[in-house]
VEXVOMAR-990804 format. One record per residue (C-alpha): residue number from 1; residue in three letters; x, y, z. Coordinates in steps of 0.05 Angstrom, whole numbers. Each point is the difference from the previous one (the first is absolute). Layout:
<rs>
{NUM; "ala"; {X; Y; Z}}
...
</rs>
This chain:
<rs>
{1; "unk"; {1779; 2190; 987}}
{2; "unk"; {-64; -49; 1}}
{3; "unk"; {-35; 3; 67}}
{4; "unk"; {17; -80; 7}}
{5; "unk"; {82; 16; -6}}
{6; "unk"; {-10; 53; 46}}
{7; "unk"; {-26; -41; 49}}
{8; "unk"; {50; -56; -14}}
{9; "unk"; {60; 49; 9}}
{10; "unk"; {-37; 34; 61}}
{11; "unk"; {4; -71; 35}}
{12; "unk"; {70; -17; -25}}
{13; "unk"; {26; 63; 31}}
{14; "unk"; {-42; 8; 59}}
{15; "unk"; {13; -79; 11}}
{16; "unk"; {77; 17; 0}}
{17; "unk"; {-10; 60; 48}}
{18; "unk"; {-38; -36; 49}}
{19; "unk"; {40; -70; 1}}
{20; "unk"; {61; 32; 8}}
{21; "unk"; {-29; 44; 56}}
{22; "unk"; {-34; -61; 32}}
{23; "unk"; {57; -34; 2}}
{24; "unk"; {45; 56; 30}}
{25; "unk"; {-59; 6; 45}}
{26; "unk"; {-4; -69; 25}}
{27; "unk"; {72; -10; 6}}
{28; "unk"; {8; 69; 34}}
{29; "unk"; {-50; -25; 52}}
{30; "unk"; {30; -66; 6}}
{31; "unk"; {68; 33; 9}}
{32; "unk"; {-44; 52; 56}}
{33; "unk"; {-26; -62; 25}}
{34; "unk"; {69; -22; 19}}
{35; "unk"; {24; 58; 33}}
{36; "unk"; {-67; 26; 36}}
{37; "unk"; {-49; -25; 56}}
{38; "unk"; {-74; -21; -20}}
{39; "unk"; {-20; 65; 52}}
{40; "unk"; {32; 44; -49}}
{41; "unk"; {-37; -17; -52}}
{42; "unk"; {-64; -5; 38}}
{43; "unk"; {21; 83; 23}}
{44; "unk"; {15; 18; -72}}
{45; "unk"; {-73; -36; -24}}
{46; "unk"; {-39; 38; 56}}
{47; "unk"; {22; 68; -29}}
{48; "unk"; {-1; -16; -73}}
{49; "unk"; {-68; -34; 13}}
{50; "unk"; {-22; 70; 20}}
{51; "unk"; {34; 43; -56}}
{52; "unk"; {-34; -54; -52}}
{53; "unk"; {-62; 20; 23}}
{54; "unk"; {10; 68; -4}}
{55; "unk"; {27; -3; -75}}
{56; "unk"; {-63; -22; -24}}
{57; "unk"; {-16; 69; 7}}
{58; "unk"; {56; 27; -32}}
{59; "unk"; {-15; -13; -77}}
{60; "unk"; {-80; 17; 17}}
{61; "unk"; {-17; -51; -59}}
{62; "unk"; {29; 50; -53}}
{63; "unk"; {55; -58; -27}}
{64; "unk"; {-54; -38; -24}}
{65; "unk"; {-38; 45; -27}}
{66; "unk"; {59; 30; -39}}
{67; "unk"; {4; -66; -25}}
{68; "unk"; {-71; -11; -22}}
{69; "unk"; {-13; 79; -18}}
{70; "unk"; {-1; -1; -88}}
{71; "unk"; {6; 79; -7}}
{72; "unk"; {42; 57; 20}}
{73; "unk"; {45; -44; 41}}
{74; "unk"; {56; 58; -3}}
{75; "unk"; {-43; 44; 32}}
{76; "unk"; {-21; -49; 44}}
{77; "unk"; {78; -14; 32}}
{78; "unk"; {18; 57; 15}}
{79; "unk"; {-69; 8; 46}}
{80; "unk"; {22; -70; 33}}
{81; "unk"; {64; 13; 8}}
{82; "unk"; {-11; 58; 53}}
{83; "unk"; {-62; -30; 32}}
{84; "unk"; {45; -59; 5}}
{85; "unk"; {57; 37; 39}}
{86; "unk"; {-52; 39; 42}}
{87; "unk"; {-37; -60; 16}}
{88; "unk"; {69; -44; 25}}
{89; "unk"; {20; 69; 32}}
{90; "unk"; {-67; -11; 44}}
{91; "unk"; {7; -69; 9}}
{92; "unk"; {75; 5; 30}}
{93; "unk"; {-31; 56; 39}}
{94; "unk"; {-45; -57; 33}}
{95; "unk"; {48; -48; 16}}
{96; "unk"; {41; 51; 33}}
{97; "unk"; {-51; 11; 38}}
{98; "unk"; {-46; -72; 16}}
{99; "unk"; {77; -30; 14}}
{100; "unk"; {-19; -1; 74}}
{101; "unk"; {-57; -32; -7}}
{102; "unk"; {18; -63; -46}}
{103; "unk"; {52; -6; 48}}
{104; "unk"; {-48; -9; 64}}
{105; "unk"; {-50; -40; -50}}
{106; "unk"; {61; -51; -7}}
{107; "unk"; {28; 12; 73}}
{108; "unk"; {72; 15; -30}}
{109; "unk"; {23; 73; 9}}
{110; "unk"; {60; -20; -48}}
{111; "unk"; {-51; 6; -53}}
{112; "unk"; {-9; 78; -2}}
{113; "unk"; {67; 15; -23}}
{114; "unk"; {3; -37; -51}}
{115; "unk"; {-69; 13; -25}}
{116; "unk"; {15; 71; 5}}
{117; "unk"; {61; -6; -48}}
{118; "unk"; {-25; -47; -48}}
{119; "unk"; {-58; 57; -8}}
{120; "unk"; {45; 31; -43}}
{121; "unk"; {10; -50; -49}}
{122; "unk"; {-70; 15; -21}}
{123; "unk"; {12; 76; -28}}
{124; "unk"; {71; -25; -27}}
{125; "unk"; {-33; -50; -40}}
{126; "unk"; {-59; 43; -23}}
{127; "unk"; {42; 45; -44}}
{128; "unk"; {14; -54; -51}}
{129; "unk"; {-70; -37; 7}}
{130; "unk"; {-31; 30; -60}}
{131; "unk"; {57; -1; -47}}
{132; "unk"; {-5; -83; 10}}
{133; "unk"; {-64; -8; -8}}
{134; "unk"; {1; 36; -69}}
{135; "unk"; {48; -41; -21}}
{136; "unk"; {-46; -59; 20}}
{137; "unk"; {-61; 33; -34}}
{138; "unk"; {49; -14; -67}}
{139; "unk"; {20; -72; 21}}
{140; "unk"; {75; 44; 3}}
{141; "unk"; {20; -55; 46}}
{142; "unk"; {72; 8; -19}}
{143; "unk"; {14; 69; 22}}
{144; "unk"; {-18; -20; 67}}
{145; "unk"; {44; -59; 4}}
{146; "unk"; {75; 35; 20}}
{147; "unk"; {-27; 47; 45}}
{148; "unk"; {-39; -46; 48}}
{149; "unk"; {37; -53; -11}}
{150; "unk"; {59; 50; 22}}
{151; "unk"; {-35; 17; 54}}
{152; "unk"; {-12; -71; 24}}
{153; "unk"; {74; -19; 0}}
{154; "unk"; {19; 66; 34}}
{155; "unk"; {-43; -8; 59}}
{156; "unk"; {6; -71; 8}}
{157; "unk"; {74; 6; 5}}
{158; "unk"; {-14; 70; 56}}
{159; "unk"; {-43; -53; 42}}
{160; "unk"; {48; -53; -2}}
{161; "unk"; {62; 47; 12}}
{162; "unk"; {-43; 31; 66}}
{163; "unk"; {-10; -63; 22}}
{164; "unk"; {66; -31; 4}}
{165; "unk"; {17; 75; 29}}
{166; "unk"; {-48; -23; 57}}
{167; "unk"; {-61; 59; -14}}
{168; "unk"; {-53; -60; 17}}
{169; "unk"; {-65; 21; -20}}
{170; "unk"; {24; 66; -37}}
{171; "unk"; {39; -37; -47}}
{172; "unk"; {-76; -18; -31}}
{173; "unk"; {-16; 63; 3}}
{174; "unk"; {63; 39; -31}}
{175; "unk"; {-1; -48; -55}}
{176; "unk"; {-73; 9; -17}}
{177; "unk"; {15; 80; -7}}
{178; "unk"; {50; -7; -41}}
{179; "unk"; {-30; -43; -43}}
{180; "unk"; {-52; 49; -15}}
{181; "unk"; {39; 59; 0}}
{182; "unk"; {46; -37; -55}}
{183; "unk"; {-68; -18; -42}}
{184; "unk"; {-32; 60; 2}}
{185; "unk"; {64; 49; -18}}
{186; "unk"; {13; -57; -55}}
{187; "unk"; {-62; 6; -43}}
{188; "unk"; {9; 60; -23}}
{189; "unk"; {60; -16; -43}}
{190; "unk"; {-41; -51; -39}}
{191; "unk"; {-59; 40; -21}}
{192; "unk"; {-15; 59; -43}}
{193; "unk"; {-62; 24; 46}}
{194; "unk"; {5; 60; 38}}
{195; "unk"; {-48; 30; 49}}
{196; "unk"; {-25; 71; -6}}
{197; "unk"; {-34; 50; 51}}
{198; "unk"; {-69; -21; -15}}
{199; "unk"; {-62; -28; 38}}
{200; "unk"; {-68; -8; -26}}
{201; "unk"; {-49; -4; 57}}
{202; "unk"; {-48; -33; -48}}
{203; "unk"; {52; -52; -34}}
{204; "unk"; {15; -22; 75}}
{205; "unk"; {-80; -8; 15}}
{206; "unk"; {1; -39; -64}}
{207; "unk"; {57; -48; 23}}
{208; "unk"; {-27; -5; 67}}
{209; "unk"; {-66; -23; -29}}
{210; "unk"; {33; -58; -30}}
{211; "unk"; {56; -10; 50}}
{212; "unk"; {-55; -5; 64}}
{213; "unk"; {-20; -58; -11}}
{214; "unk"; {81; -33; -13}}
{215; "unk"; {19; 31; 61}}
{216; "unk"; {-59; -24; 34}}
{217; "unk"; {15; -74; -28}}
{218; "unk"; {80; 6; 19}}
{219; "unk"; {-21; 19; 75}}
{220; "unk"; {-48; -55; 12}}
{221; "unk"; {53; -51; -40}}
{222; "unk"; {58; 36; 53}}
{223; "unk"; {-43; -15; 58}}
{224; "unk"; {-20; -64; -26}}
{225; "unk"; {75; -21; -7}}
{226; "unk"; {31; 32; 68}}
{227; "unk"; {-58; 7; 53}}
{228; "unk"; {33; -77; 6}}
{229; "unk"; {72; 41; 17}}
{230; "unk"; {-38; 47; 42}}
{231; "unk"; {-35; -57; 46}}
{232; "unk"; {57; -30; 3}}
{233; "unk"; {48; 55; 14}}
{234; "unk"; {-52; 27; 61}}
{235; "unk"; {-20; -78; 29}}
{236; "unk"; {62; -43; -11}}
{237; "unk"; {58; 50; -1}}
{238; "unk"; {66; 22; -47}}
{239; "unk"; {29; -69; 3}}
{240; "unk"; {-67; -29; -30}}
{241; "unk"; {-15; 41; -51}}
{242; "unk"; {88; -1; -19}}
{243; "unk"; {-18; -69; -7}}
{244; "unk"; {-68; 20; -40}}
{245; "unk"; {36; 48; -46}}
{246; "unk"; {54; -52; -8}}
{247; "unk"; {-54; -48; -29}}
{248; "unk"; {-41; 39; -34}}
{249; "unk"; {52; 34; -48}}
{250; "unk"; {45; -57; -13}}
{251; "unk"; {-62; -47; -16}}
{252; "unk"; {-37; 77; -44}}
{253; "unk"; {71; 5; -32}}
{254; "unk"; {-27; -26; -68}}
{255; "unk"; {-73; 30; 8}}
{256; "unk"; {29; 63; 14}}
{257; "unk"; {43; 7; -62}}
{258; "unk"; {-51; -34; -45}}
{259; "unk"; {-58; 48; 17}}
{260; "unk"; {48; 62; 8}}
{261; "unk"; {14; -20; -76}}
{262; "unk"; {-62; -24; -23}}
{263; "unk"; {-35; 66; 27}}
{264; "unk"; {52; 44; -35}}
{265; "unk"; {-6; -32; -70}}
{266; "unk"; {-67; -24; 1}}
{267; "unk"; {-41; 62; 26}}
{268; "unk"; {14; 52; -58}}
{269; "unk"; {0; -69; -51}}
{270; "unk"; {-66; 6; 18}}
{271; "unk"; {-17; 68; 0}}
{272; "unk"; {23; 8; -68}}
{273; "unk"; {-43; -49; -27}}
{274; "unk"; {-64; 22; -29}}
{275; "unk"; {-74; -18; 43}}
{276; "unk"; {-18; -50; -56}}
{277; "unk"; {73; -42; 5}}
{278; "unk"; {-43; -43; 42}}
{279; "unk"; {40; -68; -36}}
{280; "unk"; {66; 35; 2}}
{281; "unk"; {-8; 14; 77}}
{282; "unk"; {-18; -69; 10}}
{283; "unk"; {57; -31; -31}}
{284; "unk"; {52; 56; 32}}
{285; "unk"; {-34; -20; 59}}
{286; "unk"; {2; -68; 7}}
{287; "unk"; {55; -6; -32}}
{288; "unk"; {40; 42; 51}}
{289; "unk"; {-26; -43; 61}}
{290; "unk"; {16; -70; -39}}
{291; "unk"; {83; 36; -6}}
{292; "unk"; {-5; 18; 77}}
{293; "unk"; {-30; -69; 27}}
{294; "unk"; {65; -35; -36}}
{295; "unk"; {48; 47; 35}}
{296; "unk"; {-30; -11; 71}}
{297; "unk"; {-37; -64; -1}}
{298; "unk"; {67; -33; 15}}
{299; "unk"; {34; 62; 42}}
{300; "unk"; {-66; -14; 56}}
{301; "unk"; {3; -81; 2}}
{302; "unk"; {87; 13; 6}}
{303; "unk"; {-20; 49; 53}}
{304; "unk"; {-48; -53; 38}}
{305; "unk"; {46; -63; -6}}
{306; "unk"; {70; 28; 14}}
{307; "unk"; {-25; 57; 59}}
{308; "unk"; {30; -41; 58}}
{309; "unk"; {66; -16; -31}}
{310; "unk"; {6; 79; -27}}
{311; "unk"; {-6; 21; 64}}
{312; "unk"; {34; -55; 36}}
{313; "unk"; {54; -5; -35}}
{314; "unk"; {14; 81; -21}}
{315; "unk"; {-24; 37; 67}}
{316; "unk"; {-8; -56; 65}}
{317; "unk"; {-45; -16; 48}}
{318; "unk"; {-19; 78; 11}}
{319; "unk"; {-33; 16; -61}}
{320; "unk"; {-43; -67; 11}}
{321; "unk"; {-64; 35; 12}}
{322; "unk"; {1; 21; -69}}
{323; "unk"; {-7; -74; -36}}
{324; "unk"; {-72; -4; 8}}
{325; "unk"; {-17; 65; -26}}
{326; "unk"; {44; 4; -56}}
{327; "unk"; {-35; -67; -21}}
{328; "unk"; {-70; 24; 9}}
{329; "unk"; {18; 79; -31}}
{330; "unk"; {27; -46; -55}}
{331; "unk"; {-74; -21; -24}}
{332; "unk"; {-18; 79; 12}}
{333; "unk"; {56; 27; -45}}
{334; "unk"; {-20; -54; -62}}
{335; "unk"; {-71; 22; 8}}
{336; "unk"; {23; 77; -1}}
{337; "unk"; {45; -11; -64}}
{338; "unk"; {-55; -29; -49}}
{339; "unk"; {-49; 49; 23}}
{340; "unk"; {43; 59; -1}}
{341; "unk"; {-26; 12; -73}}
{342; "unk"; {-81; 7; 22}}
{343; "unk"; {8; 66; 28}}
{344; "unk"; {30; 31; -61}}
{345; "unk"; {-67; -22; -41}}
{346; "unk"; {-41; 25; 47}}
{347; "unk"; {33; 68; 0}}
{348; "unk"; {18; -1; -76}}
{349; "unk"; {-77; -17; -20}}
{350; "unk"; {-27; 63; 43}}
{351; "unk"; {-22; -42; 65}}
{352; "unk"; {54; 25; 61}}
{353; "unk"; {-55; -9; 37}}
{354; "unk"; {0; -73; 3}}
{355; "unk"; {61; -3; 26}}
{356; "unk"; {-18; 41; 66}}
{357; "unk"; {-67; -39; 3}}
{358; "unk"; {50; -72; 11}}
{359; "unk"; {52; 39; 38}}
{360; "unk"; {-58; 17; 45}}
{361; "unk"; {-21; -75; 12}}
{362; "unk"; {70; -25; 7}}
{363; "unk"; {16; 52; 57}}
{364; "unk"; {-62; -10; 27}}
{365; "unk"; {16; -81; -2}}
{366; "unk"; {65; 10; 40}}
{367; "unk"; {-20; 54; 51}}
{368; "unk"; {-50; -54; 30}}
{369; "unk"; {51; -56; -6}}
{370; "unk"; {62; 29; 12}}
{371; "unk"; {6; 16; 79}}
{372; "unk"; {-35; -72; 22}}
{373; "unk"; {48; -38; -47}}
{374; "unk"; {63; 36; 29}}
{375; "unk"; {-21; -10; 67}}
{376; "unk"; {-14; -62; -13}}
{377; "unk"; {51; -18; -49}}
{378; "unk"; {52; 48; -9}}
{379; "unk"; {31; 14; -66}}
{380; "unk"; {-11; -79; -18}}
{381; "unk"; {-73; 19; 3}}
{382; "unk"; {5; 67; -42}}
{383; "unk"; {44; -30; -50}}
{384; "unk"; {-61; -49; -13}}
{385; "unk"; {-52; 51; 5}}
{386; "unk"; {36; 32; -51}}
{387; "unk"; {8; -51; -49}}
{388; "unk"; {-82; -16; 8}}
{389; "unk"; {-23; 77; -10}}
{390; "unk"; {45; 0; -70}}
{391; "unk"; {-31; -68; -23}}
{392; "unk"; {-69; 22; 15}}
{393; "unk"; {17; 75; -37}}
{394; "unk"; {27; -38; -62}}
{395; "unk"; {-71; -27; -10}}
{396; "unk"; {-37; 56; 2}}
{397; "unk"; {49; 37; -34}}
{398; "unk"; {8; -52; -57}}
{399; "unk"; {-74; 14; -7}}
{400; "unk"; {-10; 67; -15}}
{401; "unk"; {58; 5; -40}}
{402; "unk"; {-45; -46; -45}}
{403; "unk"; {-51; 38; -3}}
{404; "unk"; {42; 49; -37}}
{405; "unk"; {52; -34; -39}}
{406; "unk"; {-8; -82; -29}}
{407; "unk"; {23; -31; 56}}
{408; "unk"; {-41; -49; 39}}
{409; "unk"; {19; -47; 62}}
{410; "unk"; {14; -63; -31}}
{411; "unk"; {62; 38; -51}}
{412; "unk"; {34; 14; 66}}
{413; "unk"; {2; -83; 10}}
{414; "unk"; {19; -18; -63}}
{415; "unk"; {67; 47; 13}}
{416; "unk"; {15; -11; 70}}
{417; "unk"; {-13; -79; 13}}
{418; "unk"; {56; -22; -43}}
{419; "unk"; {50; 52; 15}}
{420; "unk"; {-13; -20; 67}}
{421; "unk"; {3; -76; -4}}
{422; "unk"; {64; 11; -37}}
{423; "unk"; {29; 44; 57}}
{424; "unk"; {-24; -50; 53}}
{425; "unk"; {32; -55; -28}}
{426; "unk"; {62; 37; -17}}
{427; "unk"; {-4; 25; 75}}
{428; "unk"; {0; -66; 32}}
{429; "unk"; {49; -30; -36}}
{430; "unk"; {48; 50; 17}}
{431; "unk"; {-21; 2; 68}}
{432; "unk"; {8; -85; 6}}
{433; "unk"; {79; 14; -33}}
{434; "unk"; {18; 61; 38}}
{435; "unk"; {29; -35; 65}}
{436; "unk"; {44; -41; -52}}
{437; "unk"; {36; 49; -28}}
{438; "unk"; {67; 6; 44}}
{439; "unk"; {20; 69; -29}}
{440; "unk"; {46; 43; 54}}
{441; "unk"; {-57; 50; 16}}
{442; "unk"; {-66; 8; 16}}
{443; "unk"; {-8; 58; -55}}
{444; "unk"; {29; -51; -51}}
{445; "unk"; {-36; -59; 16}}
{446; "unk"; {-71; 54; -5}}
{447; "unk"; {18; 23; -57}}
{448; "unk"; {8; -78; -37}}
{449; "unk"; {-51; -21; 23}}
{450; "unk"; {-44; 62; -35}}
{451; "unk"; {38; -17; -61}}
{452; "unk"; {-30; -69; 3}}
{453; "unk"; {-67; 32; 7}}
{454; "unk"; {0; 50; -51}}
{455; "unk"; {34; -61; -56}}
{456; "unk"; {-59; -54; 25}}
{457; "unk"; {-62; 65; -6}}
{458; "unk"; {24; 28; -65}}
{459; "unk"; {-1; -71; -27}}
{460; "unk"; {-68; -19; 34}}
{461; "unk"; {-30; 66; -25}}
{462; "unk"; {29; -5; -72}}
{463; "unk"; {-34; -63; -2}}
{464; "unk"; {-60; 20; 36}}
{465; "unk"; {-18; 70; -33}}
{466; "unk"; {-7; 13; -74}}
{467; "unk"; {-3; 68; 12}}
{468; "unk"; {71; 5; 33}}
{469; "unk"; {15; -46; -55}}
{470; "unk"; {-25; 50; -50}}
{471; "unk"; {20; 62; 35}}
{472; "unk"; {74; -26; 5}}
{473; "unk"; {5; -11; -78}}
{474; "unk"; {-36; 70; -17}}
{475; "unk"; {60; 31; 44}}
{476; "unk"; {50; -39; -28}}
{477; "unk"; {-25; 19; -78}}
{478; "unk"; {-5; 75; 30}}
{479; "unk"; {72; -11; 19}}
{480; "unk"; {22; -20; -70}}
{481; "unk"; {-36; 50; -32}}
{482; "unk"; {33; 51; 38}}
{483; "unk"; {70; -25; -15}}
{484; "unk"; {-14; -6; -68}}
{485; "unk"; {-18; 73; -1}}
{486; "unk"; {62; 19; 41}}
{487; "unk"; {38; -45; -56}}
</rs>
């Protein structure tokens, strides 16, 4: 199979895995939502905040450089896969152990327990880790479908079922070790790999090499995207940061599946391309982020104009602290979905490095900001900060990717002003019918008025863009070219 069908059947399959586990996500926490208080979730964030931070040490940068490695990748896995268990054996050794103190850093002793159990997710999960990330490193994307997606339904349905049983907080928790218990047993029925009792001291110096600076990168980016959780957590208390967490992943909903997708596909696309694809890399590239900005160009202006009657109208009064920051985390989540795809150039093209030098400002940009602007603002004001810090990254960014792949500033324009123009439009007319339609609830009446969005953008953008127009009739002759062959 040609590189450019692999990655078109990488993001076909990975597409399907991750929007039907988004949406069994969202609607899972939607249901949770329902049936547990904001403090819960604020509890649950605390100790998950911590074991996040902790699993960046778990994979010590060796999935990636599987990924990128081009020789003796067998012997390779079977090094990773028991510096991988060792290393998450370590790291739920840590939690175990530091659960006291997140818990007096975030003044809630509830916290320990339930760091000290989610701990274990960690070592459950790191016995299928390297099986799925060869099947990555061969765009396999749909081995891996049943078994996470399995996995994603299973636990979703434990969290809700603890819930209603009244297990609070643990009902989060429960769920989430299912989940990865379910995943990681899972794997192994979908791929031919097999470890063996092997480690190469010198193989894992080699990966480390490699993976140092990816890990590096991935620490600074964790910091940059939940010392926000952390301040929040410590200065404004569960409730807040239920209410943060509430915004944040609702309004990150689409930037989280796009870049969980695009970074699955697009990463070994690259890798397998030759040093001297420079024109092929450019049109992958841009090509990729024109796909994404048409996908969530209209999810972030829906997500800005129809915030207070969401929450309104679905949840009450009480989650009302949450409208503002869903709004401004909107303009954060568009800005992280179109640049989701500059990191996998920089690590594809040999520069990792670049990525920990941005990480570094960015962290460094919000540990100066962040405490004055909660103090002063509260999560309205680190919602915006936020937003301002991704803008500002996209830009520099957007500029060194150019410096390695055709791509300079004014492309970006040229795809993003009309698919937002259409959007806009599309998002204000739905916005001015949306108290007229009299449908019998507040769900249905949401859900027309998106459809009235969505018909208004695609026919603003089809007029708008000739490359949607193009890309649209390229698919649809792919299409018939495929039935005639199944014909």
């Amino acid at each position: 199979m040609s590189l450019k069908r692999q990655v078109a059947a990488g993001f076909f399959w990975v597409g399907l895995s991750q929007l039907a586990g988004r949406v069994l996500s969202f609607f899972t926490y939607l249901i949770l939502a329902k049936l547990l208080a904001p403090s819960l979730f604020g509890l649950v964030g605390m100790a998950s905040l911590a074991i996040a931070a902790l699993q960046f040490f778990q994979d010590i940068g060796f999935d990636a450089a599987l990924v990128y490695k081009r020789e003796g990748v067998e012997e390779a896995s079977y090094t990773a896969f028991f510096a991988v268990i060792a290393s998450s054996t370590l790291v739920c050794l840590v939690a175990i152990l530091a659960a006291p103190a997140v818990a007096l850093f975030f003044r809630e002793p509830a916290v320990a327990p339930l760091l000290r159990v989610l701990a274990f997710a960690v070592v459950i999960q790191s016995f299928g880790r390297v099986a799925y990330i060869l099947l990555e490193r061969e765009l396999n994307f749909r081995r891996k479908i049943f078994p996470e997606l399995s996995a994603n339904v299973i636990g979703s349905v434990a969290s809700i079922i603890f819930a209603l049983r009244g297990a609070g907080a643990w009902s989060l928790v429960w769920g989430q070790l299912i989940r990865v218990a379910v995943s990681s047993s899972l794997v192994w029925l979908f791929t031919s790999w097999r470890p063996r009792l092997r480690f190469n001291p010198k193989i894992a110096r080699e990966l480390f090499h490699y993976g140092k600076h990816i890990i590096a990168s991935q620490g600074l980016i964790f910091g940059i995207t939940n010392v926000d959780n952390a301040v929040v957590g410590r200065y404004a208390g569960d409730a807040a940061l239920g209410f943060y967490g509430f915004a944040y992943n609702l309004s990150n909903l689409p930037a989280t599946q796009i870049t969980g997708m695009v970074n699955q596909v697009m990463f070994p696309a690259f890798s397998k391309m030759g040093t001297d694809a420079v024109a092929a890399r450019a049109r992958y590239y841009l090509t990729t982020v024109r796909y994404v900005t048409w996908i969530t160009a209209p999810i972030a202006v829906a997500t800005i104009l129809f915030a207070p009657a969401f929450i309104y109208g679905l949840y009450g009064a009480t989650w009302a602290p949450a409208i503002l920051p869903l709004q401004l985390l909107a303009i954060y989540g568009f800005i992280r979905s179109i640049a989701a795809n500059m990191g996998n150039i920089f690590r594809a093209m040999g520069k990792p490095e670049w990525l920990t030098y941005i990480a570094i400002w960015r962290l460094s940009t919000m540990l100066i900001f962040l405490y004055p602007v909660t103090k002063q603002w509260g999560i309205e004001g680190v919602s915006a900060l936020s937003a301002v810090v991704a803008i500002v990254d996209f830009f520099i960014s957007a500029v060194l990717v150019g410096r390695l792949v055709a791509a300079p500033l004014p492309v970006y324009g040229k795809m993003l002003v009309p698919t937002l123009a259409a959007a806009a439009v599309g998002g204000l007319i739905a916005r001015w019918a949306y108290p007229y339609l009299h449908l019998p609830k507040t769900a249905l009446n949401l859900v027309a008025a998106g459809a009235v969005l969505m018909i208004i953008y695609a026919g603003l953008a089809w007029l708008l863009d000739g490359e949607l127009r193009a890309a649209v009739r390229m698919a649809r002759a792919r299409l018939l070219l495929f039935y005639r062959e199944r014909r």
